[in-house]
C-alpha positions as CSV (number, residue, x, y, z in Angstrom):
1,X,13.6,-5.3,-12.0
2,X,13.4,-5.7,-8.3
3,X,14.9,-8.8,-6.9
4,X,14.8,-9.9,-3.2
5,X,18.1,-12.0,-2.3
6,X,20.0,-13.3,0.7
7,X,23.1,-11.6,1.5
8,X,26.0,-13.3,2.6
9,X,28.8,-10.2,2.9
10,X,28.3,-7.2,4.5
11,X,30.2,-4.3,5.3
12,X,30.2,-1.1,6.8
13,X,29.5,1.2,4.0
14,X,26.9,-0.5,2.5
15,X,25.2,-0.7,6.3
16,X,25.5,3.0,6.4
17,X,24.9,3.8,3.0
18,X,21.5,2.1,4.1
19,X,20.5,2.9,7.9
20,X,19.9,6.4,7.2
21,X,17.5,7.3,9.6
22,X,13.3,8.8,8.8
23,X,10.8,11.7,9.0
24,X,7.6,11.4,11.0
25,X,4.7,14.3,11.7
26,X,3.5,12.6,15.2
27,X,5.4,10.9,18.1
28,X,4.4,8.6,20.3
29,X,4.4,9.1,24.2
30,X,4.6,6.8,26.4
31,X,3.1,6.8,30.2
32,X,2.7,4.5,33.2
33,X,0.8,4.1,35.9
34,X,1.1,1.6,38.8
35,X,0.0,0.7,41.7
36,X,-0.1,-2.3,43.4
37,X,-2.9,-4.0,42.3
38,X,-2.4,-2.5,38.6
39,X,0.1,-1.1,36.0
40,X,-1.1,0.6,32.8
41,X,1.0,1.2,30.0
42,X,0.0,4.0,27.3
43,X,1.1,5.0,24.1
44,X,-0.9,7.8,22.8
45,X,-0.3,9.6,19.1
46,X,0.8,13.3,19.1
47,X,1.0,15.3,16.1
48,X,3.9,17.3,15.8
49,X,4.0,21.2,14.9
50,X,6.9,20.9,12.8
51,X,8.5,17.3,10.9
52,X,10.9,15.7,13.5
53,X,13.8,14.2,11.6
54,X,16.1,11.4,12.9
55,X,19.3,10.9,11.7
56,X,21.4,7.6,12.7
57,X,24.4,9.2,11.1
58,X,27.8,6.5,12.6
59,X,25.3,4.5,14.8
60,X,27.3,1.0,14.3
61,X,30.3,0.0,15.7
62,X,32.8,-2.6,14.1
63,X,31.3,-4.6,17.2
64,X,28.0,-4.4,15.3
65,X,29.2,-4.6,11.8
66,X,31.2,-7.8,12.5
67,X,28.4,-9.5,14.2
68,X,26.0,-8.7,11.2
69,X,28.6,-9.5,9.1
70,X,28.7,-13.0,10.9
71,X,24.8,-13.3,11.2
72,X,24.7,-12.7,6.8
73,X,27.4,-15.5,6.8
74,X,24.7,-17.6,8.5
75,X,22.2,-16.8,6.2
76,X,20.2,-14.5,7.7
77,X,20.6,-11.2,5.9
78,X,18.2,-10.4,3.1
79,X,18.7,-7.6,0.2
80,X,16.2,-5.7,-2.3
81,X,18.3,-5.0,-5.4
82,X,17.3,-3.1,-8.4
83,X,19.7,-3.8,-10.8
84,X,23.0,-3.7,-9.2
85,X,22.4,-0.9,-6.3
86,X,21.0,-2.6,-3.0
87,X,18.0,-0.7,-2.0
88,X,16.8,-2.1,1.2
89,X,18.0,-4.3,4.2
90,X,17.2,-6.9,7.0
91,X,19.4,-8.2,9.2
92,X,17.7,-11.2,10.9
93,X,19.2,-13.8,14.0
94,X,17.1,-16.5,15.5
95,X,16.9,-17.2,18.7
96,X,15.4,-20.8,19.1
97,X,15.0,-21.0,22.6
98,X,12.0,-19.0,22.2
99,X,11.6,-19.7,18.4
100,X,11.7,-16.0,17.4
101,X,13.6,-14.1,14.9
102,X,14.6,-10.8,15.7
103,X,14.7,-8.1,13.0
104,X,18.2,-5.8,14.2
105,X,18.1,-3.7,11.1
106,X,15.0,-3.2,8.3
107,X,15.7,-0.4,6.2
108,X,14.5,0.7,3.1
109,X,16.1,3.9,1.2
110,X,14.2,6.9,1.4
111,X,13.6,7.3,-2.7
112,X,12.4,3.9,-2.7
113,X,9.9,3.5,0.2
114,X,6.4,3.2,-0.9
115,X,6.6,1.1,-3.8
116,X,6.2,-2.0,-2.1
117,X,9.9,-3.2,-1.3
118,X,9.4,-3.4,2.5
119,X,6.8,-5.6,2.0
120,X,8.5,-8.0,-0.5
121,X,11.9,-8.0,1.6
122,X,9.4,-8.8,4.7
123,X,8.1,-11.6,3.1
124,X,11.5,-12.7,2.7
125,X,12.3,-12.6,6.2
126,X,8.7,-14.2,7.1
127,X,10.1,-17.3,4.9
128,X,13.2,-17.8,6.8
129,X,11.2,-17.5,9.9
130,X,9.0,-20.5,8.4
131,X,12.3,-22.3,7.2
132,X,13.6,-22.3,10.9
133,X,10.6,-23.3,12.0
134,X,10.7,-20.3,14.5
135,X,6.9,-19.2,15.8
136,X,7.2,-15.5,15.6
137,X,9.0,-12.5,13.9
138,X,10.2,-9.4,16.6
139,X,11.2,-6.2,15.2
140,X,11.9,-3.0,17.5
141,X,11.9,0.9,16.5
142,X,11.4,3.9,18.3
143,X,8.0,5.7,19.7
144,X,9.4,8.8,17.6
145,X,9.7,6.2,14.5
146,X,5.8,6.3,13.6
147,X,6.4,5.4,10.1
148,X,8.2,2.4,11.0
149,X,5.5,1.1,13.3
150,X,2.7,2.3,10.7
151,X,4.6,-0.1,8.3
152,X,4.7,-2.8,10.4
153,X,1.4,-2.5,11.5
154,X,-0.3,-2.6,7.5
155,X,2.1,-6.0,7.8
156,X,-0.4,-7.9,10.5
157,X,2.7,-6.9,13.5
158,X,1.4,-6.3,16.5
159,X,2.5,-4.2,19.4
160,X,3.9,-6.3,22.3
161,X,6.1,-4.2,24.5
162,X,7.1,-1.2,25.0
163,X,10.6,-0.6,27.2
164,X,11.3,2.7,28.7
165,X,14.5,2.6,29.3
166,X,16.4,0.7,26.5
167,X,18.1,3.9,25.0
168,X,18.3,5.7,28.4
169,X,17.8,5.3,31.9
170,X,16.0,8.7,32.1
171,X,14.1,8.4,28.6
172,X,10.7,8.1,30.0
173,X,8.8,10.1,30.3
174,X,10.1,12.9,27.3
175,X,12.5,10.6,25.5
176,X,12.8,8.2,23.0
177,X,11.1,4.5,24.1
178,X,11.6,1.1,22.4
179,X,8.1,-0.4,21.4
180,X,8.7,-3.9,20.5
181,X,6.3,-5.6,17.5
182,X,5.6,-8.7,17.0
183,X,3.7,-10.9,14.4
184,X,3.3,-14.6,14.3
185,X,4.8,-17.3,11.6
186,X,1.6,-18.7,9.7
């Protein structure tokens, strides 16, 4: 039986164990044009010829394991357990001068996405949003993370920025963007 629960320790093996990485069959790119009466911003769906698989492999630091080690502490780290084995992940911190909360990590494990468990442990985060009293839930992924923004999408987010240089100064126009989602607390 699936249970959705805060978590209040976390630790490095259990982040990595978790933040795996995806597989997506499209990417999408990003362009810009500007002038000085107008700047467009496109992000345009490209199939891929072959899969393109993303590892994260040791993408935290003890930097980041100890701050969302402190933000669970606080309350704002959620888990999807069946049975005993933690299944999926969100790490959430407020930030109430603009009443969001930001979604740093959302992972699911790869033999159990698609049975719904993203969508419970969103609902969990949603109600800590509404506990706070916060207006809106952010959550940022990758243009080469199309399953990511797919799922968020079926969840009413909405796209709200994209930033072209957040990985790397020289990401755009080939690279990897950030696109930034955002859906508001009902």
């Amino acid at each position: 039986m699936l249970i959705i629960q805060p978590i209040t320790q976390l630790d490095g093996g259990l982040l990595r164990r978790l933040i795996t990485g995806y597989t997506t069959d499209a990417v999408y790119h990003a362009s810009r044009t500007e002038t000085d009466a107008l700047t467009v911003f496109e992000l345009r769906l490209t199939p891929l010829a072959q899969p393109y698989t993303k590892e994260y492999g040791a993408l935290l630091d003890d930097e980041a394991q100890r701050r969302y080690a402190a933000l669970a502490a606080a309350g704002h780290a959620f888990g999807a357990f069946d049975g005993s084995a933690c299944v999926g992940i969100a790490v959430t911190e407020p930030q109430q001068w603009n009443g969001s909360l930001n979604v740093w990590e959302f992972h699911i494990t790869p033999a159990s996405r698609g049975q719904g468990i993203g969508r419970r442990l969103m609902n969990a985060v949603l109600a800590r949003a509404r506990e706070l009293a916060l207006r809106t839930v952010v959550c940022e992924t990758q243009t080469t993370n199309v399953p990511a923004i797919r799922f968020y999408r079926a969840l009413g987010f909405t796209l709200d920025g994209l930033d072209l240089s957040l990985y790397a100064n020289a990401a755009y126009p080939d690279g990897e963007m950030a696109v930034w989602l955002k859906r508001a607390v009902e």
